[in-house]
Residue frames as a rotation matrix with the C-alpha (Angstrom) as fourth column:
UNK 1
0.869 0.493 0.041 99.41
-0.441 0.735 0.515 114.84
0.224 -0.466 0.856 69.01
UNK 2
0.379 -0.782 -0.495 103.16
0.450 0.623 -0.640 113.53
0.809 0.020 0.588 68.69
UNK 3
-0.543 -0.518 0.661 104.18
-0.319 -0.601 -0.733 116.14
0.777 -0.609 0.161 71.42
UNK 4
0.315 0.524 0.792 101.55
-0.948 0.123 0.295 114.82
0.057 -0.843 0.535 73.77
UNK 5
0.935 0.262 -0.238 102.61
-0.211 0.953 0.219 111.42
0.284 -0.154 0.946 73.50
UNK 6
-0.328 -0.944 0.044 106.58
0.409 -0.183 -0.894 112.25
0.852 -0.275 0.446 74.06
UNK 7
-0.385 -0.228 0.895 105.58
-0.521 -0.746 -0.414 113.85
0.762 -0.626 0.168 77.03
UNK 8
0.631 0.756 0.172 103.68
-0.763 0.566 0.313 110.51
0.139 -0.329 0.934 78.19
UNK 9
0.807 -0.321 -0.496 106.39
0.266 0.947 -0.181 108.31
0.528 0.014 0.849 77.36
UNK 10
-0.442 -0.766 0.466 109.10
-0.389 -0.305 -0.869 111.23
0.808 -0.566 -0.163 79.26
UNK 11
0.402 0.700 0.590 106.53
-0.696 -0.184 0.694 110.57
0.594 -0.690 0.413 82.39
UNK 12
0.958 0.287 -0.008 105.74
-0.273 0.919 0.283 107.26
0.088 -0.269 0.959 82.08
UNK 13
0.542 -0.833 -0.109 110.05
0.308 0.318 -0.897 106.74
0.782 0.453 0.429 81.77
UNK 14
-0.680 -0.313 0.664 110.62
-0.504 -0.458 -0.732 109.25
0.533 -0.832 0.154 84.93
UNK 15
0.485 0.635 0.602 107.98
-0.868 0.262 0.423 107.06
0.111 -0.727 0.678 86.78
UNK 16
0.833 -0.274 -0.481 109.81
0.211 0.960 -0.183 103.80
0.512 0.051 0.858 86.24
UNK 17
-0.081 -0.943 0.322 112.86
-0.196 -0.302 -0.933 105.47
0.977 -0.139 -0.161 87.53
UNK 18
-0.373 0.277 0.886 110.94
-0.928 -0.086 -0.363 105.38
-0.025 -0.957 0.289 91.03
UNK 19
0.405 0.569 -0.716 109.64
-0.412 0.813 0.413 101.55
0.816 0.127 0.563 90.42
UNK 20
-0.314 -0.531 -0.788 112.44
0.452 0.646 -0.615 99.70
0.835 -0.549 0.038 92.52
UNK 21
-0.970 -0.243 -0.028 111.82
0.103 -0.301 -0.948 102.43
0.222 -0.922 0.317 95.57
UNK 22
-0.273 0.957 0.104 108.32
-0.937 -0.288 0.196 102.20
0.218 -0.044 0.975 95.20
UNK 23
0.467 0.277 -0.840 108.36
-0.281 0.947 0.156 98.16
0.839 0.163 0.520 95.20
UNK 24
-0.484 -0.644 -0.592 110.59
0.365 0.466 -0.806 98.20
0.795 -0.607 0.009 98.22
UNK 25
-0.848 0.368 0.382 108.51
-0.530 -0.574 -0.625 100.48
-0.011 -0.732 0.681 100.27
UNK 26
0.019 0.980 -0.197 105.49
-0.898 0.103 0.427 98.40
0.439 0.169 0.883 99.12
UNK 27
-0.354 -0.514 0.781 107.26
-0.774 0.630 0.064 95.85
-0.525 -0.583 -0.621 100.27
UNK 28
-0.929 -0.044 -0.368 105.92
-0.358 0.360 0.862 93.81
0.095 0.932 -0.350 96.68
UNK 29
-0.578 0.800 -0.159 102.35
0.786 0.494 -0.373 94.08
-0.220 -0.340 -0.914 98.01
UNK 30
-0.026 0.442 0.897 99.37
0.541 -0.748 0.384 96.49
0.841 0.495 -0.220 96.68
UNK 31
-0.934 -0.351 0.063 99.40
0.127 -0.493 -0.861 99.71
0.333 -0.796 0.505 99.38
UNK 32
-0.231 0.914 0.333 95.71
-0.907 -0.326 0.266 99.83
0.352 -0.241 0.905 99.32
UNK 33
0.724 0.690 0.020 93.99
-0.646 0.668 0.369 96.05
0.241 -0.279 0.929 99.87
UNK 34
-0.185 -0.825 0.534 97.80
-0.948 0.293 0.123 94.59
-0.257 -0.484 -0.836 100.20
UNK 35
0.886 0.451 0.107 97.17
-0.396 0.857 -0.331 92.07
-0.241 0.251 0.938 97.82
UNK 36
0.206 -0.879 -0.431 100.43
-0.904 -0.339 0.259 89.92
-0.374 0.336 -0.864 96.75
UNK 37
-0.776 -0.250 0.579 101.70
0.244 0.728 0.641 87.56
-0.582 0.639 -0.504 94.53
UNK 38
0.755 0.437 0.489 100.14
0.633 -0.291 -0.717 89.57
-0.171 0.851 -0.497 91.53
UNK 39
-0.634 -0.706 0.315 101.92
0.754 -0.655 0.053 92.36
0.169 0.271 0.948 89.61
UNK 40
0.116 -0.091 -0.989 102.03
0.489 -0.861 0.137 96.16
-0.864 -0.500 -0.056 90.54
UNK 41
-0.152 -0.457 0.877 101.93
0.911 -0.408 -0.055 98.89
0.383 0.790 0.478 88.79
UNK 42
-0.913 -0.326 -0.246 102.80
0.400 -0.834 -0.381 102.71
-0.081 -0.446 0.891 89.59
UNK 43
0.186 0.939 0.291 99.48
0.953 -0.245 0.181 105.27
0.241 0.244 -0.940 90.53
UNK 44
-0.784 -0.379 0.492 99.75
0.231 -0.913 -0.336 109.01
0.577 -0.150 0.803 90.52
UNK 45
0.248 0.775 -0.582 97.36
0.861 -0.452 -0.235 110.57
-0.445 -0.442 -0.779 93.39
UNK 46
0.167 0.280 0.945 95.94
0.328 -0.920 0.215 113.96
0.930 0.274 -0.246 91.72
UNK 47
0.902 0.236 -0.361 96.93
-0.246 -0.408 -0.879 116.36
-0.355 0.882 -0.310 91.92
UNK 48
0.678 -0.685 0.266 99.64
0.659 0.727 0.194 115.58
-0.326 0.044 0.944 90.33
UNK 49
0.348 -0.689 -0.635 103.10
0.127 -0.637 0.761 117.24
-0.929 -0.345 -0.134 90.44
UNK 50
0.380 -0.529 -0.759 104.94
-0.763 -0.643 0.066 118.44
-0.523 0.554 -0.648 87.42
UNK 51
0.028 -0.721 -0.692 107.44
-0.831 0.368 -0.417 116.12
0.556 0.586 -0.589 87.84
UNK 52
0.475 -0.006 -0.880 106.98
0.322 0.932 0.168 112.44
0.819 -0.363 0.444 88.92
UNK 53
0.070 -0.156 0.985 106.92
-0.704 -0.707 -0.062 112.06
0.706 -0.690 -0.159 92.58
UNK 54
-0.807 -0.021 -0.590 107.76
0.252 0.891 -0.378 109.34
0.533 -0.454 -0.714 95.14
UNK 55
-0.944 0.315 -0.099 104.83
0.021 -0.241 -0.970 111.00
-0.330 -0.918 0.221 97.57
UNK 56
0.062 0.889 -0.453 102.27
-0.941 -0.099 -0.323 111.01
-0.332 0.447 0.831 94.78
UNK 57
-0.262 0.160 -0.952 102.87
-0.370 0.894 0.252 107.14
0.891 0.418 -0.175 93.37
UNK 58
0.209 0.498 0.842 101.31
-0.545 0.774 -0.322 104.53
-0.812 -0.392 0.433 95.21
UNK 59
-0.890 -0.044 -0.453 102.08
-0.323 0.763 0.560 100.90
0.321 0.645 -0.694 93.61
UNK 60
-0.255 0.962 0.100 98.66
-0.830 -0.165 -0.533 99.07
-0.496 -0.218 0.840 93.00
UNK 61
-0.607 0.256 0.753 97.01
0.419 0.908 0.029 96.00
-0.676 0.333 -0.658 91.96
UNK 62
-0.817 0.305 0.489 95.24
0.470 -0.138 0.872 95.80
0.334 0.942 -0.030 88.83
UNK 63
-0.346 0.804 -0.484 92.35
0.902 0.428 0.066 95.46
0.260 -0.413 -0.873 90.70
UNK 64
0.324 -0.042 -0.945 92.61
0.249 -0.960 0.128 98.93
-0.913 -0.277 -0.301 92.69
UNK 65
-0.737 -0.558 -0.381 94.19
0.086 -0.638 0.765 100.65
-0.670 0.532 0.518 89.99
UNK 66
-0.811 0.585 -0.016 91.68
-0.055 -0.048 0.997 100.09
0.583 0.810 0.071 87.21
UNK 67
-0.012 0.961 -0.278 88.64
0.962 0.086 0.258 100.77
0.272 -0.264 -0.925 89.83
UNK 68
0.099 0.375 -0.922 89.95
0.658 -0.719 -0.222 103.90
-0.746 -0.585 -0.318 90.71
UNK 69
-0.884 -0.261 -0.388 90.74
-0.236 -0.467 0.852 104.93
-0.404 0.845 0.351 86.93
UNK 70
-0.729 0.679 -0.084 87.01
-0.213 -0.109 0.971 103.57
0.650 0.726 0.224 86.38
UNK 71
-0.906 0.227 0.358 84.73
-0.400 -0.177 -0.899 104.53
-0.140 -0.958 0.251 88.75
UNK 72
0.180 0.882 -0.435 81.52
-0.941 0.283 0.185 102.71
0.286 0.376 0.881 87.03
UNK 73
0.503 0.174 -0.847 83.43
-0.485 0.868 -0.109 99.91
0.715 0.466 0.521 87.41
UNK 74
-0.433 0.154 0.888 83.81
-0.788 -0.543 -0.290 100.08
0.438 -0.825 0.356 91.10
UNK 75
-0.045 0.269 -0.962 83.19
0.413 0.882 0.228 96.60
0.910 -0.387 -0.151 93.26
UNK 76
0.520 0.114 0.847 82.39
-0.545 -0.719 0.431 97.87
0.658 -0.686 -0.311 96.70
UNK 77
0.925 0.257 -0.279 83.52
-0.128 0.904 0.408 94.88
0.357 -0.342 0.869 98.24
UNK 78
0.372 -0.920 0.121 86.85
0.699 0.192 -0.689 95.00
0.611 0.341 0.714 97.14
UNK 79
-0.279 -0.489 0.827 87.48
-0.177 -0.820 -0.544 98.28
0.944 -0.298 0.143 99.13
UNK 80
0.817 0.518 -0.253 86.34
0.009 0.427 0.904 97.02
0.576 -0.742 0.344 102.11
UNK 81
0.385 -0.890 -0.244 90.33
0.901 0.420 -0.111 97.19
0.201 -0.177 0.963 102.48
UNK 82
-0.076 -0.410 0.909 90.12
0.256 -0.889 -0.379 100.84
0.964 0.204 0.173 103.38
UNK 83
0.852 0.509 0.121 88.96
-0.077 -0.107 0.991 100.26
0.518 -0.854 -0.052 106.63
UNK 84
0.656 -0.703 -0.275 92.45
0.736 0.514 0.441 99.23
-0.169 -0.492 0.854 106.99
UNK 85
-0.126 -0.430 0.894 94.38
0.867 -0.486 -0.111 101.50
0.482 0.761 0.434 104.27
UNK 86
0.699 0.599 0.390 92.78
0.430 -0.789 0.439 104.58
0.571 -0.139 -0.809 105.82
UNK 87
0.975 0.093 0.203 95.17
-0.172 -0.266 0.948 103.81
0.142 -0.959 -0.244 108.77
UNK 88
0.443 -0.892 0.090 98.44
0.746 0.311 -0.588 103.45
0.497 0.328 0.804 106.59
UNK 89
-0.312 -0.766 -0.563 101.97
0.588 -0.621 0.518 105.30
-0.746 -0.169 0.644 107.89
UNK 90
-0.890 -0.434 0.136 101.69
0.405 -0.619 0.673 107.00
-0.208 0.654 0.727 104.02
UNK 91
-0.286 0.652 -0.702 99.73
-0.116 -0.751 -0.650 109.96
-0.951 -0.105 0.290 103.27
UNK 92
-0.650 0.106 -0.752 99.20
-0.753 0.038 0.657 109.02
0.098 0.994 0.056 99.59
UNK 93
-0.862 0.139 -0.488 97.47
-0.015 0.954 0.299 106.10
0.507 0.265 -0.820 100.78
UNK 94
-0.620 0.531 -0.578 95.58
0.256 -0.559 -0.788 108.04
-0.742 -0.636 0.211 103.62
UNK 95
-0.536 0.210 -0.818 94.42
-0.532 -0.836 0.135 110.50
-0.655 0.508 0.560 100.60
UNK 96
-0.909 0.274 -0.315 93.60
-0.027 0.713 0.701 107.32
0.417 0.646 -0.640 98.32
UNK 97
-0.522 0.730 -0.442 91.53
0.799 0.599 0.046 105.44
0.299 -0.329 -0.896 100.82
UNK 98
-0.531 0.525 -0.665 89.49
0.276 -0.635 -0.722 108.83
-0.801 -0.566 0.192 101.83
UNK 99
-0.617 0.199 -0.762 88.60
-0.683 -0.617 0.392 109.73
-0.392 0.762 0.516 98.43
UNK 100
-0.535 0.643 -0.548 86.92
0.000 0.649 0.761 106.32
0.845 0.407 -0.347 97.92
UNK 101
-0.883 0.332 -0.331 85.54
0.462 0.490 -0.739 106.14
-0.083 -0.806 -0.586 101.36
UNK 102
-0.661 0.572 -0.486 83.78
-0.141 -0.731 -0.668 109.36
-0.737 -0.373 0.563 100.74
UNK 103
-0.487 0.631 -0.604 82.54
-0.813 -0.076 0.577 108.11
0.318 0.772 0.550 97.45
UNK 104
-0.681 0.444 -0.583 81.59
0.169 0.869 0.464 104.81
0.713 0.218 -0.667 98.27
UNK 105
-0.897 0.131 -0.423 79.88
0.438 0.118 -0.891 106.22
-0.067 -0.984 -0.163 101.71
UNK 106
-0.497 0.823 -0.276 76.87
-0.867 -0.456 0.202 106.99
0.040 0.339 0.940 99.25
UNK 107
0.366 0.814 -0.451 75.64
-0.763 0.540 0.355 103.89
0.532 0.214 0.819 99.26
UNK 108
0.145 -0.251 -0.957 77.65
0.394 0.902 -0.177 101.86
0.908 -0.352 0.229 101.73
UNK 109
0.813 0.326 0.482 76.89
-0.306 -0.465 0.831 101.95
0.495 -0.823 -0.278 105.35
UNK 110
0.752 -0.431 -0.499 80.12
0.532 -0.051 0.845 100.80
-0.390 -0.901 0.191 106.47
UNK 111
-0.243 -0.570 0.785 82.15
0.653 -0.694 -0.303 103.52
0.718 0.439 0.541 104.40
UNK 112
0.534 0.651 0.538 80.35
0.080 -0.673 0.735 105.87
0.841 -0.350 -0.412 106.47
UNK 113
0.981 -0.122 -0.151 81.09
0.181 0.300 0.937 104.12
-0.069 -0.946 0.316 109.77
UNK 114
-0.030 -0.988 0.149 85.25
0.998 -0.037 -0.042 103.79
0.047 0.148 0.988 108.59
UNK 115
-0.195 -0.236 0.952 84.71
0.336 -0.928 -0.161 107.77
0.921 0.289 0.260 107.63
UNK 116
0.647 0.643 0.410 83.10
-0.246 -0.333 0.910 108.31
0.722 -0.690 -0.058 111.24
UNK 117
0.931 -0.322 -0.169 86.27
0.242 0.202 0.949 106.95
-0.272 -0.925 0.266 112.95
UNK 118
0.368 -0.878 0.307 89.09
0.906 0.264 -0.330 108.14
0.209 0.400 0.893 110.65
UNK 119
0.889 -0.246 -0.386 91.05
-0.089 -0.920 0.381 110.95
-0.449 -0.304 -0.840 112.02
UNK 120
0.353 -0.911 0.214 93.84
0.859 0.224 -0.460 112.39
0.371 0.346 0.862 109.72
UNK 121
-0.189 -0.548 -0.815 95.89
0.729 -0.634 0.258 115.14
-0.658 -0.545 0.519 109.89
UNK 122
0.517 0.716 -0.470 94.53
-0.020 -0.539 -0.842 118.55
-0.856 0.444 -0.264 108.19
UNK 123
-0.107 -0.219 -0.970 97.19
-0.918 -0.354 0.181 118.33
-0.383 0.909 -0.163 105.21
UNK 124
-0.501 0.546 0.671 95.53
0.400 0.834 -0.380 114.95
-0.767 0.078 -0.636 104.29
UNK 125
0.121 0.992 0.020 92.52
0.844 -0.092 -0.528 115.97
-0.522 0.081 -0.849 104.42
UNK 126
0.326 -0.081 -0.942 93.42
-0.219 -0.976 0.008 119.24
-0.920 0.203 -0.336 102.72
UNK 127
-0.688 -0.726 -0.001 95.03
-0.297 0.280 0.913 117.24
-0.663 0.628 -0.408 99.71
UNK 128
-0.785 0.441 0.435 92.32
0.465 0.884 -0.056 114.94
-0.409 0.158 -0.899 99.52
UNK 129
0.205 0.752 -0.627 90.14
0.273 -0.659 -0.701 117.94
-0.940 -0.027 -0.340 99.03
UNK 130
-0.020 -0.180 -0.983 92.01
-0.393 -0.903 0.174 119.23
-0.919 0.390 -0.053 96.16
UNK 131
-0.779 -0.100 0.619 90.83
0.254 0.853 0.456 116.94
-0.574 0.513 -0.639 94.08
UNK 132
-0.112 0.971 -0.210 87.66
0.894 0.007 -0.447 118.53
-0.433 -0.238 -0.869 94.38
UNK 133
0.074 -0.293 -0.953 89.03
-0.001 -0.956 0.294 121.98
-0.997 -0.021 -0.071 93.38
């Protein structure tokens, strides 16, 4: 068990390294619902690389972050901010907001509609898939 946790705190220590260039690109706002004036914190999109990646982190309100690490616990409302997100510059954020759209587009009729007009490019969508995999 002590070797798994050294290898959490090597991560979690190579992820902070990327905080400052991750908070400037966020520009000190969440990348998904662009909430600000709260604190951020770093999200790995699956799959995840080896080694910490600037293309796999996405900085995140609490909010987002702990709905998409507990899906039970999942406010539809709140994502309502993919309708926007969907149509970000970054592909981590692309890949985010598709993976909830498609879940939430079980029971919400405008997920659906947002999925019915989003066009990405096929490695996106090909990422996003590999979650699935």
């Amino acid at each position: 068990m002590a070797k798994g946790l050294l290898k959490h705190q090597e991560r979690q220590a190579a992820l902070s390294l990327l905080g400052k260039d991750l908070a400037r690109r966020a520009k000190s706002k969440c990348e998904i619902c662009e909430a600000s004036g709260v604190p951020l914190a770093i999200y790995e999109v699956a799959p995840v690389p080896s080694e910490p990646d600037y293309d796999h982190c996405l900085m995140l309100c609490e909010t987002c972050k702990t709905q998409l690490e507990n899906p039970k616990r999942l406010d539809p409302n709140h994502w309502r901010c993919l309708t926007k997100s969907i149509w970000s510059q970054l592909p981590v954020a692309q890949v985010v907001s598709l993976r909830q759209l498609r879940k939430l587009s079980e029971k919400q009729d405008w997920a659906i509609e947002a999925l019915e007009h989003a066009y990405l490019e096929p490695e996106i969508e090909s990422w996003a898939n590999s979650e699935l995999s």
